[in-house]
C-alpha positions in Angstrom: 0.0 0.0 0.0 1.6 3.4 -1.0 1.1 6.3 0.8 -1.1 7.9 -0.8 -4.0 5.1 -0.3 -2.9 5.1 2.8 -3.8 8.9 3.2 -7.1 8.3 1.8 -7.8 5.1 4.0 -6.8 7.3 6.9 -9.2 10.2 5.8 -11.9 7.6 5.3 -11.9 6.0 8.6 -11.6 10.1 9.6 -14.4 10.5 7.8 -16.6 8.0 9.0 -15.9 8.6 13.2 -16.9 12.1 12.2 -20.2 11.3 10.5 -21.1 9.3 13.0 -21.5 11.2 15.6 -24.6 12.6 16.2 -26.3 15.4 18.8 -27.8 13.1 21.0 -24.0 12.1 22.1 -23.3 15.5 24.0 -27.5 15.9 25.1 -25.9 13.7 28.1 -22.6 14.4 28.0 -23.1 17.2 31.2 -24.5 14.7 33.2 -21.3 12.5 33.0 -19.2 12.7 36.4 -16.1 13.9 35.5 -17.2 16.1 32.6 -17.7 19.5 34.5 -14.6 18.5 37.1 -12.6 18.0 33.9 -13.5 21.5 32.1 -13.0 23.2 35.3 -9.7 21.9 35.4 -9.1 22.5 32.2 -10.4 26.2 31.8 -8.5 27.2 34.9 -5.0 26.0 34.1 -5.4 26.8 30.2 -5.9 31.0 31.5 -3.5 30.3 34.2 -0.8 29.4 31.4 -2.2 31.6 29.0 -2.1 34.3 31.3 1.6 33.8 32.4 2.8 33.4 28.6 1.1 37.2 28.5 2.6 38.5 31.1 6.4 37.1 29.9 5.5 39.1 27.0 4.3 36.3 24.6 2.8 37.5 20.9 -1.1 37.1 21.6 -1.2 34.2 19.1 1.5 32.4 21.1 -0.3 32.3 24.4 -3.4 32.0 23.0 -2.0 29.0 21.4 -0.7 27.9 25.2 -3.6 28.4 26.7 -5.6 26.4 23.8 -3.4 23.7 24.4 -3.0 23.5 27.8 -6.7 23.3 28.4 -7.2 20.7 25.8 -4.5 18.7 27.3 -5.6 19.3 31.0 -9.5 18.2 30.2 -8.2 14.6 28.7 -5.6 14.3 31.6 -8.4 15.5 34.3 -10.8 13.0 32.8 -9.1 10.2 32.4 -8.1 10.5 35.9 -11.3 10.8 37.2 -12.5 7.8 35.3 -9.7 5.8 36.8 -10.7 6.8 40.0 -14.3 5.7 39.4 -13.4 2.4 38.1 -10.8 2.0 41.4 -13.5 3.0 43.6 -16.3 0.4 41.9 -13.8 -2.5 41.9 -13.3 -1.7 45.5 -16.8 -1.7 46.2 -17.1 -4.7 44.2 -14.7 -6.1 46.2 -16.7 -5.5 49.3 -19.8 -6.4 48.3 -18.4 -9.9 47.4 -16.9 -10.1 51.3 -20.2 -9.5 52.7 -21.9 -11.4 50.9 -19.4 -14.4 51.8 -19.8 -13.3 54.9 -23.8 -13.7 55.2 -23.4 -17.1 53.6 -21.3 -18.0 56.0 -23.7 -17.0 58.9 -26.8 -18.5 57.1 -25.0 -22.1 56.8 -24.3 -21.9 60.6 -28.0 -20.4 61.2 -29.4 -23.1 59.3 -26.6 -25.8 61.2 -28.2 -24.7 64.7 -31.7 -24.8 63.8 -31.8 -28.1 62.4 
């Protein structure tokens, strides 16, 4: 495969994410858990840096491209790691659920050991 159908494969699958999307996707998309954390974070540091590049005399277009970047960057990192804490946190519970429940086996096989 040369590179140029390689270019047009690339465009194509491109192409097709894009189109698919739709929306309803981001109707919801408040109402995730880590979506407004995630912005917040993101907002704040992107002006903070933004805002620094300004006042170390930065062309406009430079920190503005800073601060684009920096909040782009800061919303993934932010949201992936609140999503990896809300898996941690299930698994745990998970975890815990599966104890107790061992646990009231456990006292139902000795319950039902006395009472017979």
């Amino acid at each position: 495969m040369d590179s140029k159908d390689q270019q047009s494969s690339v465009f194509s699958a491109l192409w097709k994410t894009l189109t698919s999307v739709s929306r309803n996707d981001f109707k919801h998309l408040v109402r995730e858990p880590c979506f407004k954390q995630s912005q917040i974070v993101g907002a704040t540091t992107g002006l903070g840096v933004g805002g620094i590049q300004l006042m170390l005399k930065a062309r406009k277009s430079v920190a503005l491209n800073w601060a684009f970047f920096t909040y782009v960057g800061m919303c993934i990192a932010s949201w992936e790691g609140c999503n990896y804490r809300q898996r941690q946190a299930l698994k745990k519970l998970d975890i815990e659920l599966t104890q107790i429940e061992g646990k009231l086996t456990k006292r139902r096989q000795a319950r039902d050991f006395y009472e017979k």
